[in-house]
NUGUDO-937945 format. One record per residue: residue in three letters; x, y, z of N, C-alpha, C in turn. Coordinates in Angstrom, 3 decimals, m for minus. Each point is the difference from the previous one (the first is absolute). Layout:
BEGIN
type:n.u:n.v:n.w:ca.u:ca.v:ca.w:c.u:c.v:c.w
ALA:X:Y:Z:X:Y:Z:X:Y:Z;
...
***
This chain:
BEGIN
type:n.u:n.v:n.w:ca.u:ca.v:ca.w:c.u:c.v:c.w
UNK:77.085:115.246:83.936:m0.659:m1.289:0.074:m1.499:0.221:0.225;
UNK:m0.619:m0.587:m0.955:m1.947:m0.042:0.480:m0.088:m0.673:1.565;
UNK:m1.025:0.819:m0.020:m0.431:m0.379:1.798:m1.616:m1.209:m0.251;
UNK:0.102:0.088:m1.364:m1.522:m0.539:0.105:m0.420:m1.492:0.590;
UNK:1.600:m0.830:0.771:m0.317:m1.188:0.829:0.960:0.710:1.010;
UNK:m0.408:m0.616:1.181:0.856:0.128:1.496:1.017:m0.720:m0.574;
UNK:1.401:0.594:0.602:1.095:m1.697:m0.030:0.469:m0.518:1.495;
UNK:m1.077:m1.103:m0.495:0.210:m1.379:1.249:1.133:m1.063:m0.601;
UNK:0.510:m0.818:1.361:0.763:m0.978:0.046:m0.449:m0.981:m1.585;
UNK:m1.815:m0.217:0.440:m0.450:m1.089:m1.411:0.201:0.911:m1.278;
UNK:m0.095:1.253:0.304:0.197:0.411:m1.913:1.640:m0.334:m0.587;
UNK:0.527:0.080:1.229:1.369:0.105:m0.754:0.704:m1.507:m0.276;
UNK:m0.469:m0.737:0.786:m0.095:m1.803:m0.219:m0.584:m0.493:m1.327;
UNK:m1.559:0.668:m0.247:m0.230:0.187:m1.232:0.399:0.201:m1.191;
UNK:0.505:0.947:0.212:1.129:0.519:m1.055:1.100:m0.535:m0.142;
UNK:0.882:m0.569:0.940:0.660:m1.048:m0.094:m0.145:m1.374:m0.441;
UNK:m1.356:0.085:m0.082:m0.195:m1.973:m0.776:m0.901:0.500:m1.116;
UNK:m0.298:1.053:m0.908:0.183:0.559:m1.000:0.943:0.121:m0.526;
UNK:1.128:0.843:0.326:1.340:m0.234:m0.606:0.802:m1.363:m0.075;
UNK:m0.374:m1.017:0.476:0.403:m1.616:0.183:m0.936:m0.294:m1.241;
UNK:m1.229:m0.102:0.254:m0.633:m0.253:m1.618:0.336:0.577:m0.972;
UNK:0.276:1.287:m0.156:0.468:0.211:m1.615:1.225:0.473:m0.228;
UNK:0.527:m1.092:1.486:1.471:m0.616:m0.874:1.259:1.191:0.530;
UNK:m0.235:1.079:0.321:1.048:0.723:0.949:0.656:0.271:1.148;
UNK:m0.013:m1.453:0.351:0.794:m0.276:1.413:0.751:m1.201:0.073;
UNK:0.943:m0.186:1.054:0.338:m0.821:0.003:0.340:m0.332:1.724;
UNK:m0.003:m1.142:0.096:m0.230:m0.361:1.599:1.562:m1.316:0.548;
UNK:0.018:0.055:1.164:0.883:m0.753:1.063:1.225:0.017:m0.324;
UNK:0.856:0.426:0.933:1.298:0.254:0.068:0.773:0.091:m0.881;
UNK:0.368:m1.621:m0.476:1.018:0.017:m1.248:m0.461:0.463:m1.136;
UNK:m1.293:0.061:m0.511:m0.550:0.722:m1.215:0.316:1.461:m0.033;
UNK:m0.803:0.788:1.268:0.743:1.717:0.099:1.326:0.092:m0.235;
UNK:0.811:m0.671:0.760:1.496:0.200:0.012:0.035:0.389:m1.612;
UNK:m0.562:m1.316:m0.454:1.207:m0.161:m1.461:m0.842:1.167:m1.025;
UNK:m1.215:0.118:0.444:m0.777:1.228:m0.727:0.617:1.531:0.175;
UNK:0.254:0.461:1.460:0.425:0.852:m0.016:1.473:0.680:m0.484;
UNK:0.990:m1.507:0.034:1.294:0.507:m0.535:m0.038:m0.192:m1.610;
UNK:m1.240:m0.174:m0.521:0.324:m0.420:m1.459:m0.898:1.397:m0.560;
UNK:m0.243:1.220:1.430:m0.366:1.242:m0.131:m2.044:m0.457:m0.640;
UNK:m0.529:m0.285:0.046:m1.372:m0.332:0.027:m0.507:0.284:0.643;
UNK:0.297:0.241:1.078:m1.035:0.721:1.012:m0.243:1.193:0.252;
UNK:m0.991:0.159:0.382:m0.857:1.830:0.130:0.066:0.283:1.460;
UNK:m0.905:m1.285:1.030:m0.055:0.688:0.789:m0.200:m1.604:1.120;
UNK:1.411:m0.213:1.054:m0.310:m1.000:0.807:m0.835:m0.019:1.037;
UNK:m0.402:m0.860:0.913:m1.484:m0.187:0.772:0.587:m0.963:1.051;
UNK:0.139:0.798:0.917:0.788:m1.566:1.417:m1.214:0.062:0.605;
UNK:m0.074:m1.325:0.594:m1.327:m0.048:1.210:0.797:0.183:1.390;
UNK:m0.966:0.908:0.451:0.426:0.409:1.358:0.651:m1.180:1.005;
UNK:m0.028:m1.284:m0.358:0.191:m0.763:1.100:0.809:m1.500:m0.543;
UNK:0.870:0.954:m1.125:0.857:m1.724:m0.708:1.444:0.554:0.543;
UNK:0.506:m1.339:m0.056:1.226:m0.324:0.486:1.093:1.023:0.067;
UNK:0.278:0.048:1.227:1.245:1.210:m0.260:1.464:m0.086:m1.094;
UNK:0.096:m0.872:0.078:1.504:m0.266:m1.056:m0.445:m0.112:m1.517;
UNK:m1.228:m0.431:m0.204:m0.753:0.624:m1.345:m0.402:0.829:m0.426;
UNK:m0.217:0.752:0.627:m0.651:1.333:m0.183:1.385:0.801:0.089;
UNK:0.821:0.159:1.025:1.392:0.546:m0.072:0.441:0.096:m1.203;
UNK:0.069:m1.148:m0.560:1.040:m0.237:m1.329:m0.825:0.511:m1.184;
UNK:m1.991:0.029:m0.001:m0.417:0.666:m0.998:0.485:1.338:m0.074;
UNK:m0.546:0.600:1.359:0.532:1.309:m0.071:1.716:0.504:m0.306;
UNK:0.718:m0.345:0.376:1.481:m0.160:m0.961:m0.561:0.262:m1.474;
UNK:m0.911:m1.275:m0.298:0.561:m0.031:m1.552:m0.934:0.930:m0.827;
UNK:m1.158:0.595:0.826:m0.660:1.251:m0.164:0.746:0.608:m0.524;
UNK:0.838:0.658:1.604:0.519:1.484:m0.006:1.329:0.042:m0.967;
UNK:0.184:m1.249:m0.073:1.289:m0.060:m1.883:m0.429:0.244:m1.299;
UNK:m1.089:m0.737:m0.134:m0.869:0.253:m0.871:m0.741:1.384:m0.514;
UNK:m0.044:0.667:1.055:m1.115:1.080:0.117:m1.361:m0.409:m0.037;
UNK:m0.480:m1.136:0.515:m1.635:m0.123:m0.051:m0.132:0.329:1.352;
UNK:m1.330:0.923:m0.594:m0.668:0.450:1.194:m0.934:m1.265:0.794;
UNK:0.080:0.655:1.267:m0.464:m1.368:1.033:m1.207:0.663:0.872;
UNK:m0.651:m1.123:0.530:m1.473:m0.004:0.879:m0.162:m0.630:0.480;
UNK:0.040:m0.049:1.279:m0.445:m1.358:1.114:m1.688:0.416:0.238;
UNK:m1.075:m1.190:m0.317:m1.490:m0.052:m0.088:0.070:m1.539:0.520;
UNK:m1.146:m0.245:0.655:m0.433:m0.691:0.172:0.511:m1.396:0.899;
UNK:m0.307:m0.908:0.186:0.478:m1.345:0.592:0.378:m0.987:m1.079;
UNK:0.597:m0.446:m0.174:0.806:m1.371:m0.684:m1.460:m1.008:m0.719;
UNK:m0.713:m0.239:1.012:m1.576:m0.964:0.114:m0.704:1.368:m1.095;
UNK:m0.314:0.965:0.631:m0.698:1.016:m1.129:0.403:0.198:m1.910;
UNK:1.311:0.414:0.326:0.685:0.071:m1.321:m0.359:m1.250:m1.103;
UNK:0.465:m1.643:1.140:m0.145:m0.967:m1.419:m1.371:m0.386:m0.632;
UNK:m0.991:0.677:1.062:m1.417:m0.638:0.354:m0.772:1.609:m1.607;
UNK:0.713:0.858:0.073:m0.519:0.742:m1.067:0.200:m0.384:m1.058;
UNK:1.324:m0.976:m0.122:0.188:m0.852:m1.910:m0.557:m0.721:0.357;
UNK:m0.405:m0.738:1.090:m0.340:m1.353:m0.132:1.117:m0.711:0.194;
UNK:0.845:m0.130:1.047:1.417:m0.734:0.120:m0.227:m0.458:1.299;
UNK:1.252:m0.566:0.425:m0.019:m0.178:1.256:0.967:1.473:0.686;
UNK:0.687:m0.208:1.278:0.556:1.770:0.697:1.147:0.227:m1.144;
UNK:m0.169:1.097:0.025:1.146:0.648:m0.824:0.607:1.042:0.636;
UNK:1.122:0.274:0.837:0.298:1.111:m0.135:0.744:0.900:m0.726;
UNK:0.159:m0.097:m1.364:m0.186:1.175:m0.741:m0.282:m0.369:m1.231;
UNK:m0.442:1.241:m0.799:m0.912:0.259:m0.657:0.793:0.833:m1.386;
UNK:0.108:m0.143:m1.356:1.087:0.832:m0.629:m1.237:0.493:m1.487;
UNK:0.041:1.373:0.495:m1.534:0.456:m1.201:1.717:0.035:m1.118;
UNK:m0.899:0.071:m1.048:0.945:0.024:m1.606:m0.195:0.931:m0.456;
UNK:m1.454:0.638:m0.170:m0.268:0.859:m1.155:m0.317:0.940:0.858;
UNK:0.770:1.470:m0.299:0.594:1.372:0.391:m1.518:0.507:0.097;
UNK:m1.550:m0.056:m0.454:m0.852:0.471:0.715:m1.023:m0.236:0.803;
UNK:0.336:m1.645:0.015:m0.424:m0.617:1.083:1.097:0.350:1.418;
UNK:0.697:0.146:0.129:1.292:0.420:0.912:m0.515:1.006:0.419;
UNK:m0.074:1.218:m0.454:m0.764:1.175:0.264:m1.098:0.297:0.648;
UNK:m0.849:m0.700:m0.594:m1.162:m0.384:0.917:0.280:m0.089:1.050;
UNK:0.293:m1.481:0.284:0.006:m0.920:1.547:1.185:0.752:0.396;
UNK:0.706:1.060:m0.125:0.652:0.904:0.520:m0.614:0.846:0.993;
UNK:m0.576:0.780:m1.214:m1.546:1.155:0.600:m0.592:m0.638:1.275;
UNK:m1.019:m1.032:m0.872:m0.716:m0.797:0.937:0.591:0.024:1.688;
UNK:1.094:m0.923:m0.392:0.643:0.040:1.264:0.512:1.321:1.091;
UNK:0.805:0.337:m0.609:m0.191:1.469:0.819:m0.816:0.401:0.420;
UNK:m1.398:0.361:m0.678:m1.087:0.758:0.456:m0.552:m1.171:1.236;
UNK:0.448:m0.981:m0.113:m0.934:m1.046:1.694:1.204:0.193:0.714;
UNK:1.229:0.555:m0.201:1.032:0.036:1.054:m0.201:1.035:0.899;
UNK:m0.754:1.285:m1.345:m0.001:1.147:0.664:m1.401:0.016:0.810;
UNK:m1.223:m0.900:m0.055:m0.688:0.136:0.418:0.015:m0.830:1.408;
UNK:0.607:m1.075:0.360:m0.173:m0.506:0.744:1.218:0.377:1.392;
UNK:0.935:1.083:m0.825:0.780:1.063:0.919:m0.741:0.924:0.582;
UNK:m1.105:0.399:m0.420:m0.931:1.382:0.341:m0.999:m0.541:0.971;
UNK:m0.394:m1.316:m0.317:m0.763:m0.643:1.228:0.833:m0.439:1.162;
UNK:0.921:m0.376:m0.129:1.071:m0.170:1.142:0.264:1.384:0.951;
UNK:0.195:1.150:m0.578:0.321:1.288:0.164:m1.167:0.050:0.769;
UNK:m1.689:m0.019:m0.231:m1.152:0.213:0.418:m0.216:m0.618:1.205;
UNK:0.750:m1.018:0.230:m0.832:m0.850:1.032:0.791:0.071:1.295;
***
């Protein structure tokens, strides 16, 4: 992965309402569901702080599916990057946008583990 931007919380929000504009995502509950079992999805996106019995049952239909999963962000953050109201989750479509906000993500998981470790 190029290092030539830091990855912050806003790049990867960014990139998330990029992939909402040109059309490779799809957003709120019943939409993922029916996206992910109709195999469309690349890569799911829970917000750290949505409903437990929703998020439960995404992850189920993840780990049936085989889509890979990522908890980022707050519910308020996520819908506020399409331009929505809270969403907690988030369903990328296209396999290199997925990748990305994969990367992306990891690398602020791993960074904000190493500052934890530091302090």
């Amino acid at each position: 992965m190029k290092k030539d931007r830091p990855v912050t919380r806003e790049r990867i929000l960014s990139t998330i309402g990029l992939s909402f504009r040109a059309s490779l995502l799809t957003s709120g509950f019943d939409a993922v569901e029916l996206a992910m079992r109709s195999g469309a999805v690349e890569l799911l996106i829970l917000s750290q702080d949505g409903s437990g019995k929703q998020k439960e049952k995404l992850e189920r239909v993840a780990k049936d599916e085989e889509v890979s999963l990522r908890t980022f962000g707050t519910a308020e953050e996520l819908g506020r990057a399409i331009g929505k109201d809270s969403r907690i989750a988030i369903a990328i479509l296209d396999q290199g946008m997925g990748k990305k906000l994969k990367e992306l993500i990891d690398e602020l998981d791993k960074i904000d583990k190493a500052a934890e470790k530091a302090e």
